[in-house]
N, C-alpha and C positions, 0 to 999 in steps of 0.2 A: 075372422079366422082365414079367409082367404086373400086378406093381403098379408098377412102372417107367410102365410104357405109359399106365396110369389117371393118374397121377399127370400126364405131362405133355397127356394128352389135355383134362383140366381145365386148365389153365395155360393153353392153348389159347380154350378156352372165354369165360373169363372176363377177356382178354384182347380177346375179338371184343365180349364187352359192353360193357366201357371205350371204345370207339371208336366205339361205335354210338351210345352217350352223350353223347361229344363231337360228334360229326357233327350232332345233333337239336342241342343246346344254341349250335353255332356257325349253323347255319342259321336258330336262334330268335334268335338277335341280329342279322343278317345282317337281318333279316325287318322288325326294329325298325329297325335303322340307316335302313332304307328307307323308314321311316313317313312321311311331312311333319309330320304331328303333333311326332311327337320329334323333329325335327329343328330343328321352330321352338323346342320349348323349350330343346334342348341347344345353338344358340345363343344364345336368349336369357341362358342360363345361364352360359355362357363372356364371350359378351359383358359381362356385368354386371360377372364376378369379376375379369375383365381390366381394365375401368373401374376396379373398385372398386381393385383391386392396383395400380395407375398412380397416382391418387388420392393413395391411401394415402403413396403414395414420394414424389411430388413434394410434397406437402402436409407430409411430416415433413421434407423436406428445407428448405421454405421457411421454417417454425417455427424450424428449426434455424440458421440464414442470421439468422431475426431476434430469437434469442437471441443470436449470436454478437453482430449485429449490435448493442442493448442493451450486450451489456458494453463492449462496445469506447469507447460513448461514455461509456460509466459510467466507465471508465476516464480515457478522455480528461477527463471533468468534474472527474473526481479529482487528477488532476494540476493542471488548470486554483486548487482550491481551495485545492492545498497551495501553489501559487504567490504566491494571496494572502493565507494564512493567517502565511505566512512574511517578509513585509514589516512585517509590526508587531512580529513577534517580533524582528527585527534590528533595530528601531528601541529598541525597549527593551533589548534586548540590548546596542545601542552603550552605551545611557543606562545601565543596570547597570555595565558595565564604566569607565564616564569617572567613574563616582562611585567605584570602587574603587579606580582608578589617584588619585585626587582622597584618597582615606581612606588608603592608602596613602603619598602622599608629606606628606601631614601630620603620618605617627605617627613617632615619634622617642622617646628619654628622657625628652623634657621633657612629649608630648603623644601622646593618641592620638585619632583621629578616628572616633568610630561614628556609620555611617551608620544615620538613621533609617527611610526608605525604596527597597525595592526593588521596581522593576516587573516583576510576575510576565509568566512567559513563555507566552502562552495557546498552545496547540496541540491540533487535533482527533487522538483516538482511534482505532484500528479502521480507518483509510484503508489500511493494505496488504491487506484484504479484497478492494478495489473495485481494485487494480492488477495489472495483465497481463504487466509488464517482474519478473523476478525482480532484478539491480540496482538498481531503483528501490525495489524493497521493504527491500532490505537497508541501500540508505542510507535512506530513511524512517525506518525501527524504528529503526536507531543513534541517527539523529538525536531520534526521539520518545525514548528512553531517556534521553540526554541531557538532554532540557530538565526532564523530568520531575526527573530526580536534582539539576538546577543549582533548582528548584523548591521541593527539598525543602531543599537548603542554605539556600536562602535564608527558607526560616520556620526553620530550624535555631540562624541565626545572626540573626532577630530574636527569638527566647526569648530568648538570652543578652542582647540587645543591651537589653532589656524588665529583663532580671533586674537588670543593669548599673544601669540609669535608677532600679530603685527602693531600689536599693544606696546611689546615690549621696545620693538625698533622705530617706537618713538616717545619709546622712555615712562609710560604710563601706564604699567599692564592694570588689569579691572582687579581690584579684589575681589569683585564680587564673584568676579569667572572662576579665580583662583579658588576660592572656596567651595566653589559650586562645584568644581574640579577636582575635590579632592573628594567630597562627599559623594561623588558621582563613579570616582575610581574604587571605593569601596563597596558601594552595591554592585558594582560592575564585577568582582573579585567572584561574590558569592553568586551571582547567575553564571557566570563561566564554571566554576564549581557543580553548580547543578545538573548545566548543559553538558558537560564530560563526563558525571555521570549518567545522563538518560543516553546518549550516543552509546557509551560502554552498554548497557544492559540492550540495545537495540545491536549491537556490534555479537554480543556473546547469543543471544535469541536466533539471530541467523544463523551460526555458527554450528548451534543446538538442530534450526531444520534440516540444515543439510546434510546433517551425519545421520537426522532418519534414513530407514530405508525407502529408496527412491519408489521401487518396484512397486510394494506392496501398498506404499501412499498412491503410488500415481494408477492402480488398479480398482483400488477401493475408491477415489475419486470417480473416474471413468466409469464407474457403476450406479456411485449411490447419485452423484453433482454436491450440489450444494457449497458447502467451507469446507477445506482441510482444518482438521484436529490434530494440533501438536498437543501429544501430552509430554509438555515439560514442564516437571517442577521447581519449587523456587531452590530448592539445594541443587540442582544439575546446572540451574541459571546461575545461584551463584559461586559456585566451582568454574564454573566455564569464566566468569568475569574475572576471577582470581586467577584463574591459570592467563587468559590475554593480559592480565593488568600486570601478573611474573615477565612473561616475554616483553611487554613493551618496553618494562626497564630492566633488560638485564644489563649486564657490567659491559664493557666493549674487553675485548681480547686486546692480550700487549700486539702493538703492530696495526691494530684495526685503525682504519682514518672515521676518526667522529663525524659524522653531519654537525657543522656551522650554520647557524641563522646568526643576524645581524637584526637588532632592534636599535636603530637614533632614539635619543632622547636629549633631551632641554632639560639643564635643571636652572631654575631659579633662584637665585639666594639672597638671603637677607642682609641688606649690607645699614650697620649700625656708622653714623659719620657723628664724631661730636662734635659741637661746634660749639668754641671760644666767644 
């Protein structure tokens, strides 16, 4: 019983020390809180970090606003360039195709038509980087794949059409080439077909974003980030195709001077000799 009693008479004890502890250290702050001295600088201290913290937010947020703000026209420029990028590609694209339709109904038994030149199809690189529309990128890339590969055919089928020319000026052209040549000009016919239509629906697509309004896309952008949303549908997309594909061929005026291109071509003929 009486180490019982020791034991919580200390408990006791050392319990009134703890509290007497707190009591001095809460009146020693108490003491300070009351200072004027500290008082100036723990506002001034608050004050600054509040500045500083407010600062800080609207200042990342305005950065932020005019990063958004930067891509949105980068985007928009980007569109703007494929727009023009794209008018000389379908110009030479008509021009490739009206000489293949031309090399085409020339070849027969008796002849075949090799065309000497094809206008290459220039197109910039790397532009679905700089775009905001996931649609527009998907038609871009097809469409850059495309010209790229109708590019490649076309120095593909100037070798042969090279190897042909120096065949012939020593009097032994290949049939084989011949052949291969010919079969080669007709798959060639229908990806040039293809590829003027994906350029047109990528030609009419830009057409369609920039007659959104500017304002309210490039606002809602700058707020939410993420992709821009064209809602265009497929009758807007194909009205706008029909209406560019009306302009590209209308009639010329009496008095108008045509655009001229110039396409060489070889033709080969079949020369039957009988002999006695």
């Amino acid at each position: 019983m009486k180490f019982l009693y020791s034991t919580a008479s200390a408990s006791i004890s050392v319990t009134n020390n703890v509290s007497s502890i707190f009591t001095v250290n809460f009146k020693q702050i108490e003491a300070l809180l009351n200072n004027n001295a500290f008082q100036i600088i723990l506002s001034a201290f608050f004050g600054g970090f509040f500045a500083g913290l407010f600062a800080y937010i609207f200042e990342s947020k305005r950065r932020s606003n005019e990063k958004r703000s930067d891509k949105y026209y980068e985007h928009r420029n980007t569109i703007v360039q494929i727009e023009h990028e794209l008018i000389p590609v379908r110009v030479n694209m008509s021009r490739n195709i009206s000489s293949i339709n031309e090399a085409i109904e020339n070849t027969n038994e008796n002849n075949i038509r090799l065309i000497l030149r094809f206008y290459k199809l220039v197109f910039s690189t790397g532009l679905s980087l700089r775009l905001l529309n996931l649609d527009l990128i998907n038609i871009y890339s097809e469409t850059y794949s495309l010209l790229q590969s109708i590019n490649a055919d076309f120095e593909y089928i100037g070798d042969i059409i090279k190897a042909l020319q120096n065949e012939i000026n020593n009097g032994k052209p290949d049939v084989n080439k011949l052949n291969m040549y010919k079969i080669f000009l007709t798959n060639l016919k229908k990806d040039c077909d293809k590829t003027d239509k994906k350029t047109l629906e990528l030609l009419s697509f830009c057409q369609c974003a920039i007659n959104i309004d500017d304002i309210k896309m490039k606002n809602l952008f700058i707020k939410k980030g993420g992709q821009i949303n064209y809602k265009i549908s497929k009758k807007d997309l194909n009205k706008k195709s029909n209406s560019t594909e009306k302009q590209e061929n209308l009639p010329y005026k009496n008095g108008e001077e045509r655009p001229k291109f110039v396409t060489p071509y070889l033709d080969i003929k079949k020369v039957i000799i009988n002999v006695r």
